[in-house]
Backbone as a printed PyTorch tensor [residue, N CA C, xyz], in Angstrom:
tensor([[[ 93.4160, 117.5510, 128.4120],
         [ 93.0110, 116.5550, 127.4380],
         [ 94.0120, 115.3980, 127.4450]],

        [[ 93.4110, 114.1300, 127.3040],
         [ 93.7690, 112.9290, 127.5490],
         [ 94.3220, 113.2900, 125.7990]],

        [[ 95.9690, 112.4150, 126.2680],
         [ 96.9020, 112.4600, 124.6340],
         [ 95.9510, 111.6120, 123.3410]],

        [[ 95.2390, 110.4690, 123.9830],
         [ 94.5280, 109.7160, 123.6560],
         [ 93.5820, 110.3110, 122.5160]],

        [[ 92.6190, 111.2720, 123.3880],
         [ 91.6810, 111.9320, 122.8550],
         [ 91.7150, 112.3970, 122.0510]],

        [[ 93.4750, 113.2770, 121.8890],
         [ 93.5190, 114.0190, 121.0040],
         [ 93.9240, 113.3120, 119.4470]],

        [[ 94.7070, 112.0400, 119.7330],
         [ 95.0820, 111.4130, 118.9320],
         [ 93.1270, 110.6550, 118.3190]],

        [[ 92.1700, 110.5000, 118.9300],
         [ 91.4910, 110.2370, 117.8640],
         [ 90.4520, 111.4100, 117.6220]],

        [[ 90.6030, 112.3950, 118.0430],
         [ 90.0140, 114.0030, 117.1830],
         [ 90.7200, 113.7580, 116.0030]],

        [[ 92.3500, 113.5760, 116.0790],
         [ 93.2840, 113.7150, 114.6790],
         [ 92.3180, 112.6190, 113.6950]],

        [[ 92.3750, 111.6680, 114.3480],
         [ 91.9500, 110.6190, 112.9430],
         [ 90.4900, 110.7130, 112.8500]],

        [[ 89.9890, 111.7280, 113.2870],
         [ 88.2860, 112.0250, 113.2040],
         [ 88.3390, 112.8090, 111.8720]],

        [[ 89.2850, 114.0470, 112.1400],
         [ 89.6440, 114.8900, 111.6940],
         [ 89.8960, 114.6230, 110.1700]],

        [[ 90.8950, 113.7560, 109.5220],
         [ 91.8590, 113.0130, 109.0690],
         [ 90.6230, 112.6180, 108.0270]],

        [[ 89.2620, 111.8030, 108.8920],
         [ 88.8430, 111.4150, 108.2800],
         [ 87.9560, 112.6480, 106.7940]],

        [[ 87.7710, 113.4420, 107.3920],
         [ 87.1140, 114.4730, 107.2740],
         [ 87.8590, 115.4720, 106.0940]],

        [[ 89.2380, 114.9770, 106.0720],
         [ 90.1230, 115.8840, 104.8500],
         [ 89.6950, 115.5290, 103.1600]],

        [[ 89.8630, 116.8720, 102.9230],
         [ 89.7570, 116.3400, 101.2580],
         [ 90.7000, 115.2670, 100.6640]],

        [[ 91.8330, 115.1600, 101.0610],
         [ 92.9350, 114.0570, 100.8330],
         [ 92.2820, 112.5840, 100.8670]],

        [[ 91.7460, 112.3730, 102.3440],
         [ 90.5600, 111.3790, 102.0780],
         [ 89.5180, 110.9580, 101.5410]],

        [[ 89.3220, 112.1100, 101.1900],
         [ 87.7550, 111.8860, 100.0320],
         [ 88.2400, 111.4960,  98.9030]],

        [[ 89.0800, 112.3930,  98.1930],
         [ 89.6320, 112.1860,  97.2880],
         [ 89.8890, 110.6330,  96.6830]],

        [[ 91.2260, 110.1400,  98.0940],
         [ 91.7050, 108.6460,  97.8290],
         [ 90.8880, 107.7830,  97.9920]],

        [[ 89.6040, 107.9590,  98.2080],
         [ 88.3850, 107.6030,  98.8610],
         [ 87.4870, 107.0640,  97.3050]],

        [[ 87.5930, 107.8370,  96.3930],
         [ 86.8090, 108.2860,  95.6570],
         [ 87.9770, 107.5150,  94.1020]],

        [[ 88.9710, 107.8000,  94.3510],
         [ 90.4460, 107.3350,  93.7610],
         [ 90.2520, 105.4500,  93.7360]],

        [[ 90.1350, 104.8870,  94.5680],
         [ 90.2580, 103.8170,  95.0900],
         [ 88.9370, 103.2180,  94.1590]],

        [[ 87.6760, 103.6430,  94.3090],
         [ 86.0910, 103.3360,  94.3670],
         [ 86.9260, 103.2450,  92.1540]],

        [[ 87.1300, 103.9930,  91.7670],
         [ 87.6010, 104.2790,  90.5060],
         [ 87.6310, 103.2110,  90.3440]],

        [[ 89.0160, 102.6420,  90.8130],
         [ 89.8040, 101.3220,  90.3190],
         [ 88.9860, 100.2220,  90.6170]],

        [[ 88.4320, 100.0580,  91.7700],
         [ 87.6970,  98.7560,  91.5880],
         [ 86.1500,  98.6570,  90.4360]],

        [[ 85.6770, 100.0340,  90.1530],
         [ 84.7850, 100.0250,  89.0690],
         [ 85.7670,  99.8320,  88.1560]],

        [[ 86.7430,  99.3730,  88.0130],
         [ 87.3770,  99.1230,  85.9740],
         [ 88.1800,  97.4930,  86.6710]],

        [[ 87.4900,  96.6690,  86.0320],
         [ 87.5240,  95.3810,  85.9810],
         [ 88.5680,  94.5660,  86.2710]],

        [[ 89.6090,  95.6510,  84.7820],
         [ 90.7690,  94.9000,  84.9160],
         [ 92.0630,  95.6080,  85.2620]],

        [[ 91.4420,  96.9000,  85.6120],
         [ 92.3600,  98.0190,  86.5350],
         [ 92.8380,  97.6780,  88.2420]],

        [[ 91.4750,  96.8810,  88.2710],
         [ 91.3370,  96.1040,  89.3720],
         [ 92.1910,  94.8670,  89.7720]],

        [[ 92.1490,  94.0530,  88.7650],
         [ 92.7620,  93.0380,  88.8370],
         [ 94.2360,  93.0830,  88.6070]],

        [[ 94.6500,  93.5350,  88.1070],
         [ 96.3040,  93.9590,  87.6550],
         [ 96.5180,  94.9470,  89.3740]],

        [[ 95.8920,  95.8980,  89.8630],
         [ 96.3830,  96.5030,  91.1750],
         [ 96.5850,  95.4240,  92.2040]],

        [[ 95.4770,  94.6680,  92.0750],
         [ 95.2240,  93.3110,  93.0960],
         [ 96.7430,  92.5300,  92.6930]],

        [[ 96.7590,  92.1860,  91.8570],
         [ 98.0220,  91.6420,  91.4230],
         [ 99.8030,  92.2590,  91.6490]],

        [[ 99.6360,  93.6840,  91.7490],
         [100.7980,  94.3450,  92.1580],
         [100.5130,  94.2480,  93.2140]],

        [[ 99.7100,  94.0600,  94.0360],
         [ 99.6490,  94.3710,  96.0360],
         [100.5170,  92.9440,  96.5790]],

        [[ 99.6640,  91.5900,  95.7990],
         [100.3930,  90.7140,  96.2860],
         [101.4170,  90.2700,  95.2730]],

        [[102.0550,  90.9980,  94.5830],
         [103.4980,  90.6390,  94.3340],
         [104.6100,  91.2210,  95.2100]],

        [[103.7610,  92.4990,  95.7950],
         [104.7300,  93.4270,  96.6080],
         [104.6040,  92.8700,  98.3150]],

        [[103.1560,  92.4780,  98.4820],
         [103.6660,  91.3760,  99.8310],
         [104.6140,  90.2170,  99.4330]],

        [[104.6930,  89.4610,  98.8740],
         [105.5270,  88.2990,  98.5910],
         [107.0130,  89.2260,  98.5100]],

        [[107.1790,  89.7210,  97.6480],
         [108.5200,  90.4700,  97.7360],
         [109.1720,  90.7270,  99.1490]],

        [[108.2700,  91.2300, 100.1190],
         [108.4380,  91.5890, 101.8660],
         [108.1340,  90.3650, 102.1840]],

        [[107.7080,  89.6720, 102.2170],
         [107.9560,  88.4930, 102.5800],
         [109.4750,  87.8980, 102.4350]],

        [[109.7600,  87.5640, 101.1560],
         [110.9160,  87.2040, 100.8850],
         [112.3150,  87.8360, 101.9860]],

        [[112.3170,  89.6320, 101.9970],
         [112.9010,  89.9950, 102.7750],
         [112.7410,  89.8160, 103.8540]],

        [[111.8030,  89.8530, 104.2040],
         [111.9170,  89.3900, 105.8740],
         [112.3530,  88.4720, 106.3800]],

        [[112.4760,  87.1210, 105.2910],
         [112.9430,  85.5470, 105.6670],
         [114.0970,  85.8610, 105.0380]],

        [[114.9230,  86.9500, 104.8680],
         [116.4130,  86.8710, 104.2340],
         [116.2620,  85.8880, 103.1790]],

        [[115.2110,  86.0090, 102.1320],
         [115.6950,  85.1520, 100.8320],
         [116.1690,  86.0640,  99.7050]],

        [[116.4490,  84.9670,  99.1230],
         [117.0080,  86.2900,  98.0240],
         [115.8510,  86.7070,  96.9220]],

        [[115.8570,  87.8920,  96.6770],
         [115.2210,  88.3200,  95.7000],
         [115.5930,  88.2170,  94.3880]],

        [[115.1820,  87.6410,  93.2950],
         [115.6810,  86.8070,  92.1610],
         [115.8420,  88.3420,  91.0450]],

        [[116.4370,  88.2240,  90.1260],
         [116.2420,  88.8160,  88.8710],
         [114.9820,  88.5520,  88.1980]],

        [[114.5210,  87.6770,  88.4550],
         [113.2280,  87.2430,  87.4760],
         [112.2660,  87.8750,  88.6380]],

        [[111.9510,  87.8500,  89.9880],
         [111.3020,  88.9380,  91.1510],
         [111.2280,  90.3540,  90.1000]],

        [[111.9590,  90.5660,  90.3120],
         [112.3680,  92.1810,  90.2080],
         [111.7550,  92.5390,  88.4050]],

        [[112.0430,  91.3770,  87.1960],
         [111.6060,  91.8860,  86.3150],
         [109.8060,  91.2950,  85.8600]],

        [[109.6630,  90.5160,  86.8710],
         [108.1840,  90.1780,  87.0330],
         [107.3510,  91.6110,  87.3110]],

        [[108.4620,  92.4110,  88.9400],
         [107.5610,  93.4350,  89.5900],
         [107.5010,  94.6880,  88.3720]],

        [[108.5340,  94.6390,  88.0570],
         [108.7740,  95.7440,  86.6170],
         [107.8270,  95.7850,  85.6260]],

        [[107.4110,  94.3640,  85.0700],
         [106.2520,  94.4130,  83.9410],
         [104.9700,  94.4020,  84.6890]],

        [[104.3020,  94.4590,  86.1020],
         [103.6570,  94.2830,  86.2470],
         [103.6090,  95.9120,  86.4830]],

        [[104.0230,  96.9020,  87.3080],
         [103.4490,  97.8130,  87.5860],
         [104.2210,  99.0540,  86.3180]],

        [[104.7270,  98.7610,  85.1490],
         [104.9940,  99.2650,  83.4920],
         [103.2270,  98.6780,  83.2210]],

        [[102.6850,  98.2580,  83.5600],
         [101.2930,  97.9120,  83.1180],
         [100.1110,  99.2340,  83.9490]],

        [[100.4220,  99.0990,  84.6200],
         [ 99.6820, 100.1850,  85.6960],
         [ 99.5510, 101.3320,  84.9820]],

        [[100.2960, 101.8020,  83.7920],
         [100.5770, 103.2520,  83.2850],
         [ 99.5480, 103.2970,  82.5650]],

        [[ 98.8370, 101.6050,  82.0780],
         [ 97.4430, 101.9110,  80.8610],
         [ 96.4790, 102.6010,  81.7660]],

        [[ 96.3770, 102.0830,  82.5630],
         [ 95.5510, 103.0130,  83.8380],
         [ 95.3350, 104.0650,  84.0550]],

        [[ 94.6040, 104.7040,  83.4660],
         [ 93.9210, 106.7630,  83.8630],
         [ 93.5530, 106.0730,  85.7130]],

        [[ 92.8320, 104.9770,  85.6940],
         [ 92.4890, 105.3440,  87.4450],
         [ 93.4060, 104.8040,  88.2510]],

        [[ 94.1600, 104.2390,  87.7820],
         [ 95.2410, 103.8280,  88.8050],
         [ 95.9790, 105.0540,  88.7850]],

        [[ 96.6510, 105.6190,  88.0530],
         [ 97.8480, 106.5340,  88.2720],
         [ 96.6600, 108.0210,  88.3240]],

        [[ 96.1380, 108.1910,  88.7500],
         [ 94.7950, 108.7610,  89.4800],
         [ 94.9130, 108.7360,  90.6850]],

        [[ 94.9710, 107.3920,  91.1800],
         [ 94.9350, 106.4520,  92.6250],
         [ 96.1830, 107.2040,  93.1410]],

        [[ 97.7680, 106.8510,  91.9340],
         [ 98.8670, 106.9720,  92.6560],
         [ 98.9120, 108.2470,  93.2050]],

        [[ 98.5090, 109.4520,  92.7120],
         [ 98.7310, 110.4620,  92.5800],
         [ 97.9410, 110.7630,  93.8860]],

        [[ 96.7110, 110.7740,  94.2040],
         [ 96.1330, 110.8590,  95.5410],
         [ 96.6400, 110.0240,  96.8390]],

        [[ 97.2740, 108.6580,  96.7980],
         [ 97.8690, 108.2570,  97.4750],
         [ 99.1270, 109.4500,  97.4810]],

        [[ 99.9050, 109.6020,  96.9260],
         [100.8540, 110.8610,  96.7890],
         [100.7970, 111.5900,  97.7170]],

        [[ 99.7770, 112.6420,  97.3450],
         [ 99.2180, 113.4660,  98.4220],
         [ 98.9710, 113.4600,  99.6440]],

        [[ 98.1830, 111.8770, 100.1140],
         [ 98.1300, 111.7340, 101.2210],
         [ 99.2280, 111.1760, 102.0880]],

        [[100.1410, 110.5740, 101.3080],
         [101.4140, 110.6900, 101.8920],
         [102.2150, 111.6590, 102.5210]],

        [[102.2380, 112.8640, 101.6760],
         [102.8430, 114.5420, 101.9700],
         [101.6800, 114.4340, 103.1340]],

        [[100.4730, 114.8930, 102.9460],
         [100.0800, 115.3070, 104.3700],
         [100.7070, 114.2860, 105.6890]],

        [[100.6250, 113.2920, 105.7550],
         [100.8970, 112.3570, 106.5730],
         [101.8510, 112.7520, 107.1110]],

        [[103.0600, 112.8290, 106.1670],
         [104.9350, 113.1190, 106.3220],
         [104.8510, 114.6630, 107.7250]],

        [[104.0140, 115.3760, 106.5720],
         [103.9750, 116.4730, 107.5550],
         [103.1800, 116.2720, 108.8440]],

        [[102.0860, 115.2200, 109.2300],
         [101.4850, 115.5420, 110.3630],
         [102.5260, 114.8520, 111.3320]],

        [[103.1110, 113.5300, 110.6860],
         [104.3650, 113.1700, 111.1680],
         [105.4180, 113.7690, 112.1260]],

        [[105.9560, 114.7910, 111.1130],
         [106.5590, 115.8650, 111.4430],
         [106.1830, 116.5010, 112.8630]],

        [[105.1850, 116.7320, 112.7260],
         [104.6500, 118.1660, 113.5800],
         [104.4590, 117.0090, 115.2090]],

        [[103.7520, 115.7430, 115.3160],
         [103.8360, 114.6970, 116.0330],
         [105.2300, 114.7160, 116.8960]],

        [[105.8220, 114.2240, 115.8250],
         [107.4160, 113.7140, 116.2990],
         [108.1050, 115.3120, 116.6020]],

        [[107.6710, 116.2290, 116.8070],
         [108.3370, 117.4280, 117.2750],
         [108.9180, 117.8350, 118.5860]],

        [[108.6230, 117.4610, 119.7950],
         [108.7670, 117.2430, 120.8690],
         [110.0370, 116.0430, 120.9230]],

        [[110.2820, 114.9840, 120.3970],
         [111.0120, 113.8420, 120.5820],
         [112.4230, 114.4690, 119.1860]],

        [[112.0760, 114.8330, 118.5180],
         [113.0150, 115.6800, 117.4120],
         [114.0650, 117.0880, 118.4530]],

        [[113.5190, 117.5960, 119.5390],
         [113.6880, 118.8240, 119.6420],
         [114.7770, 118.1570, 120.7570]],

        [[114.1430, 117.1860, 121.6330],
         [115.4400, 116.8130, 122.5340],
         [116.3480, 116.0150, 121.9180]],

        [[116.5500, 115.8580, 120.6030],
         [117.8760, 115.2500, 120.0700],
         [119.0200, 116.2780, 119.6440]],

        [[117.9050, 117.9650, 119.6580],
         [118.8970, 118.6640, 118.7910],
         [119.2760, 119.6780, 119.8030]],

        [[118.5210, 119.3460, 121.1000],
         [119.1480, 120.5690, 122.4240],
         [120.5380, 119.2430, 122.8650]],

        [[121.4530, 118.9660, 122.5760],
         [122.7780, 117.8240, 122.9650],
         [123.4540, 118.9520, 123.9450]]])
């Protein structure tokens, strides 16, 4: 089997997990609540601009940082956002671990020295 192949069985696969349905289903939440919606939309691009900033070595202000603070201290009114976070969560851990198991071969010749 072509490495290829196997790498998109995984994301066939992947697609197919409850983790995905879930965040799938998590996501569909937030954009049905109006203004659950709009406040997430609003933390996504405060948090690109923020990476932005770093990437051009600017500085990140005090007023940055307590902008990003009241905006996602707002996120907590949210049953479907912190819903969202929590399945994003999850699918993170699986990830970490498929990660893991991936990078195992390239892990193993660092630790035969």
């Amino acid at each position: 089997m072509n490495i290829y192949d196997g790498a998109n069985q995984l994301e066939q696969d992947l697609r197919n997990t409850q983790e995905v349905a879930d965040l799938k289903l998590a996501f569909e939440a937030v954009k049905a609540n109006e203004l659950a919606y709009k406040l997430f939309d609003k933390v996504q691009n405060k948090q690109f601009e923020l990476q932005q900033k770093q990437m051009q070595s600017q500085e990140i202000t005090d007023d940055d940082i307590e902008s990003m603070r009241q905006l996602t201290d707002q996120l907590q009114n949210y049953s479907e956002i912190k819903n969202l976070m929590d399945k994003e969560q999850k699918m993170n851990s699986m990830m970490e671990e498929l990660n893991k198991i991936i990078s195992k071969p390239i892990a193993e010749i660092y630790q035969d020295k």
